[in-house]
N, C-alpha and C positions, 0 to 999 in steps of 0.2 A: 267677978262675973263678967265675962265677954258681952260687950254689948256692941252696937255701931255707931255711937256718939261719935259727933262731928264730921268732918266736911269731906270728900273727896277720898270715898273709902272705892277701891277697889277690891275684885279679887281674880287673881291670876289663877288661871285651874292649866296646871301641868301634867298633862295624861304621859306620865312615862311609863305603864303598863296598861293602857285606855283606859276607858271611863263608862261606867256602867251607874245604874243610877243607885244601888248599894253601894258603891265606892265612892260616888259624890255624897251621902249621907255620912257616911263612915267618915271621912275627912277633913266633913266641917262640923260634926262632935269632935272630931282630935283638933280642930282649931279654935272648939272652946264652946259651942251650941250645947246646952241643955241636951241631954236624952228625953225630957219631958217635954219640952218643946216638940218633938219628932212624935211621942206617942198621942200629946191631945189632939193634934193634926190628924192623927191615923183614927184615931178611935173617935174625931166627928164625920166618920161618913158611918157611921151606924152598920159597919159590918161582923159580922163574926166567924169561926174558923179558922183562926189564927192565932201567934201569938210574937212579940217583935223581940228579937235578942242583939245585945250591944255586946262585942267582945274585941280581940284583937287576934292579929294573926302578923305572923315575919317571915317578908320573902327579902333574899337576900341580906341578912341582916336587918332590916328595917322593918321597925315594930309601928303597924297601921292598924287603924281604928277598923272593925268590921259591921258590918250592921247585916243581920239575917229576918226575914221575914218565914217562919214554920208555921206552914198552911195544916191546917186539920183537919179539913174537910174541903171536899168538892166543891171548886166555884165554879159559875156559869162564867159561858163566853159574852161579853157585854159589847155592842158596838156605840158608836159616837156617842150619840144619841142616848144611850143608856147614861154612858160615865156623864154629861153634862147635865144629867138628871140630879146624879150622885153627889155631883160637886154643887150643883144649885140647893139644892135640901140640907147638907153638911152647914153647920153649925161653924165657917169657918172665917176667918179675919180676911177681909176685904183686901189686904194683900195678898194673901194667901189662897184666896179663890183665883185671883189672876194670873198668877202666874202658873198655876198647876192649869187653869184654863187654856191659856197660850201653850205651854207643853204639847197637852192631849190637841188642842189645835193642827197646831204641826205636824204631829203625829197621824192625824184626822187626812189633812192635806196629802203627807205623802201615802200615807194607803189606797188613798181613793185614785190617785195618777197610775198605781202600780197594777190595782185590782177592777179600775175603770169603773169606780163604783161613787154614786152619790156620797157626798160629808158623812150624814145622818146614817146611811146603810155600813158603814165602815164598819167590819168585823174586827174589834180587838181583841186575840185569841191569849198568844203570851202577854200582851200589855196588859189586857183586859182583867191578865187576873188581881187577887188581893196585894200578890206580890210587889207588883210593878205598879198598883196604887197607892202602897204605901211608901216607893221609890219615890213620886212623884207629887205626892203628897207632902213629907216630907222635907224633901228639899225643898219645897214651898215654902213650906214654914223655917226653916233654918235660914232662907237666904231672908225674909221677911223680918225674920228674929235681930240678924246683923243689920240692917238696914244697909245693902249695900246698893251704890251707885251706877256703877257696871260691872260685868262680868268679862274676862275677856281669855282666850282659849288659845295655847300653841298647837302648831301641827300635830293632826291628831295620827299616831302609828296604824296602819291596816296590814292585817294579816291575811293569809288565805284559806282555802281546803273548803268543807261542806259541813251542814248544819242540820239537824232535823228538826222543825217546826212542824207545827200547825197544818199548812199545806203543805210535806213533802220534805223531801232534801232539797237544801237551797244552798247555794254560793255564798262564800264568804272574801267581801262584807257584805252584809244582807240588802237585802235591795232596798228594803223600806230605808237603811243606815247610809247608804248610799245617794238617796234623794233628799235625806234630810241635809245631809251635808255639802250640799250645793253651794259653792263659794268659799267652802273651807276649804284650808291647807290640809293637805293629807301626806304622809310619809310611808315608805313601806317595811315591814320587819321583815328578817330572813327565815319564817318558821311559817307556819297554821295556825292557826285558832281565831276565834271570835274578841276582838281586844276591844272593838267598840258596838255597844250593844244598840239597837233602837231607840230603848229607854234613854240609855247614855247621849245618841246622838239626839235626839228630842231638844233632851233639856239644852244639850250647846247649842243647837236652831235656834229655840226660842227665845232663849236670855241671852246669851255669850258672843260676842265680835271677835272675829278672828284676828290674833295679833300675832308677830314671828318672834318675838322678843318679849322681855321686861319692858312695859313702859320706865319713863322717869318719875321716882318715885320713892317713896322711905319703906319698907319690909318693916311691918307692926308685930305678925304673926305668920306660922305657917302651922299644916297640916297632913293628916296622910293617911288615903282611904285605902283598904283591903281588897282587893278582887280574891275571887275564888280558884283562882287554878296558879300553876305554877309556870311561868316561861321560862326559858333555856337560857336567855342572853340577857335577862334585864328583871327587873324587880315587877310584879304587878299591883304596884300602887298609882293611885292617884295624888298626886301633892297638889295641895292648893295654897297660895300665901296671900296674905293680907295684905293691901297697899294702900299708902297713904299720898295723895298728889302734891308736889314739890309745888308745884301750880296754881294761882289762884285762878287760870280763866287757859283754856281749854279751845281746842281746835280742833274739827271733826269734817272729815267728806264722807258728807250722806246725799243721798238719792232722793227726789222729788217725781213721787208715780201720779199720774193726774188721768182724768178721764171727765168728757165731757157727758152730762146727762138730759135727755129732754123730755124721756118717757116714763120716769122712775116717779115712784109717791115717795110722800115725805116719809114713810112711815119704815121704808126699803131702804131708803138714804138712813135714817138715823141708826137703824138697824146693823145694816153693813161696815158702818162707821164704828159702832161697838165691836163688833165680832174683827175688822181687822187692829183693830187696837190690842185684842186679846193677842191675834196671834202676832205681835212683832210689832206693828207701825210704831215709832215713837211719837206721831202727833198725828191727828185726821180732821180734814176740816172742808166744809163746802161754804162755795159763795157763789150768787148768782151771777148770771150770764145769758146775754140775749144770744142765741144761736142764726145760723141761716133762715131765712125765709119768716124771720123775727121774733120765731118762738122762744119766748123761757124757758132759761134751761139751768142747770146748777154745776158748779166743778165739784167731784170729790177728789180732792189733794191729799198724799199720804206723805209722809215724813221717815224713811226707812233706812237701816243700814243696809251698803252694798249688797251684800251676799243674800237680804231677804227680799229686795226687787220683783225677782221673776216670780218669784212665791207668792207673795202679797198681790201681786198683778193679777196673776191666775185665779184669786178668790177674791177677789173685784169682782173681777167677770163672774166669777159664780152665785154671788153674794145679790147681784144689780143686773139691769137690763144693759151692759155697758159691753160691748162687742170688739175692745180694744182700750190700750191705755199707752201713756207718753210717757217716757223718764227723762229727766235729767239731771245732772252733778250740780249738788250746790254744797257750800261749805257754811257751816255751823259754829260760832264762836257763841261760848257761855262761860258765866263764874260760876266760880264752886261755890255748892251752896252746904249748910250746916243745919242740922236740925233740930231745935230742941223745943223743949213743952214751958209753957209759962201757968202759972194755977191764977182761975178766975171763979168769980163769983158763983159761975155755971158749971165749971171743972178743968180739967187741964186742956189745953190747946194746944198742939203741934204748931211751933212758928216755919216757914224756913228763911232763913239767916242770908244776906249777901252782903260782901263789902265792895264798897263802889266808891273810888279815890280813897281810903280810909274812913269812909263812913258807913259805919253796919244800916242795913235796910233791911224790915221783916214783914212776915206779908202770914195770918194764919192761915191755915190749911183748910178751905170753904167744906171740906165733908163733915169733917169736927164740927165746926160752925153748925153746920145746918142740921149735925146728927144732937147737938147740945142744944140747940134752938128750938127743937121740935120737943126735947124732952121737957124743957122748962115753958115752952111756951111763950115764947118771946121772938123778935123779930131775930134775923141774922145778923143784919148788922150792929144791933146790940152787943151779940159774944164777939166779935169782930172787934168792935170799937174796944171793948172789956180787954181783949187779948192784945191788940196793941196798947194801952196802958200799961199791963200788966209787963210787957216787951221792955216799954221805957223806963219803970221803978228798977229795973235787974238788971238795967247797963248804969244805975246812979249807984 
């Protein structure tokens, strides 16, 4: 069984026929995710009207995993505000809720730029159905399933010609697929068609860093997801492969979005600090600050890849009373870290693992802690203390 034990797991997603979010499901069951994993995910949002089918299909030679959602009945059109209802009620793993979060975030964001419409009013017509729920749903759970580290995406191929949606005939690439992809590399094909879908484009927003290449790296696994239609010049699958980092410590240029605050409550701040973490920020954090004319005031600092800057900026501003924000380039060195479970008194603990000069350093996971604390009744720092013990018996 596939699992994502150990340190410095990537995965390279290769759209050489684009990337739709059935194709990203289909290709990481063919790199080894459970089908059951994908169905408990789909069947905790309590919907019915459908039913989910795994098969495969070969274009050009190459036999790729397919994954089909058969709707049965009429769904309603949901907007933001619905789905986040959906996903807060769904019975789902705390990784899993976040990342299909940040998805429909993004998703959330470029609607509202396109359609000039509030977050919460966002009409999601095609997203919105069961289909494209369980696209995203889903993938949730399979990347959640792997435990992977990053995600990172090559140039993605655009095609041209016209669409019929929800509102009208639309240009292709879609406008919503268009604004998602702000900062990606894109490539053009010499035909028509829809190659990268909104869904598709979402999910590379939200999780995936645009790379032109293979990192350095050891190839553990690869994969190969199905689209639905047939191209003229090129296969339409998705490949995605598994990578393992040569690397113990890692070099990153990421962006620093800041904004100064003097009129927000704390309750605005903590808030905003949630919701842009869902959609993208790698870190959010405010620290005080005496402003002009000597009022108190707070920074909230956000921690972003390049290409989700302008993005995240712009839901700053909507999120807070902040009428402007600052960027700047700073560079990120980290170790890779390894994650494994130690069993205690209380139950298993997530450690994660660093080595620093040759010496392993492990720190458990405070949600574990405080979710196994609360059930036995005991302080945190007891399972804490318990789970570092248990860290040191399993290196002896």
């Amino acid at each position: 069984m596939l699992r994502g034990a150990g340190a410095g797991l990537t995965l390279f997603l290769d759209p050489v026929g684009g990337i739709a979010g059935d194709m990203v499901i289909g290709a990481l069951v063919d790199l080894g995710v459970p089908v059951g994993i994908i169905r408990d995910a789909v069947a905790a949002l309590g919907l019915d009207g459908y039913h989910l089918h795994f098969g495969s299909r070969i274009h050009h030679g190459i036999v790729a995993a397919a994954f089909d959602v058969h709707v049965e009945a009429d769904q309603p059109h949901r907007t933001y505000g619905d789905v986040r209802v959906l996903l807060e009620r769904a019975t789902l793993a705390r990784g899993v809720r976040d990342r299909a979060e940040r998805i429909f975030a993004k998703l959330a964001v470029a609607e509202s730029r396109i359609h000039r419409t509030a977050l919460d009013d966002v009409h999601f017509h095609e997203v919105g159905a069961i289909d494209a729920l369980a696209d995203i749903v889903g993938t949730a759970a399979a990347l959640d399933y792997l435990e992977i580290e990053r995600i990172l995406v090559a140039p993605l191929p655009m095609g041209g010609g016209f669409i019929q949606a929800a509102h009208g005939t639309i240009p292709l690439p879609a406008p919503a697929t268009l604004e998602l992809l702000r900062g990606f590399a894109v490539t053009p094909v010499p035909f028509d068609g829809e190659l990268v879908t909104p869904t598709g484009a979402a999910i590379v927003a939200a999780l995936a860093v645009p790379s032109p290449h293979f990192p350095r790296s050891v190839i553990e696994r690869t994969g190969f997801g199905a689209g639905t239609k047939e191209w003229p010049s090129r296969p339409n699958v998705l490949r995605v492969v598994l990578l393992r980092d040569q690397e113990a410590v890692s070099h990153e240029e990421l962006v620093l979005v800041e904004t100064n605050l003097d009129d927000a409550s704390p309750e605005v701040l903590a808030h905003a600090a949630d919701r842009l973490l869902q959609a993208g920020a790698l870190d959010a954090w405010l620290s005080p600050a005496i402003m002009k004319k000597g009022r108190p005031a707070c920074i909230l600092s956000l921690l972003v890849h390049a290409g989700l800057a302008e993005t995240l900026g712009e839901l700053l501003m909507a999120e807070t009373t902040a009428i402007g924000y600052r960027t700047s380039p700073v560079a990120r060195t980290e170790l890779a870290r390894e994650m494994l479970s130690v069993e205690t008194p209380f139950g298993p603990v997530p450690m994660k693992v660093v080595v620093v000069r040759g010496q392993r350093r492990a720190k458990p996971e405070s949600d574990a802690c405080r979710r196994l604390a609360d059930e036995h009744g005991v302080a945190v720092r007891t399972v804490a203390d318990a789970a570092a013990v248990a860290f040191v018996k399993s290196q002896m």
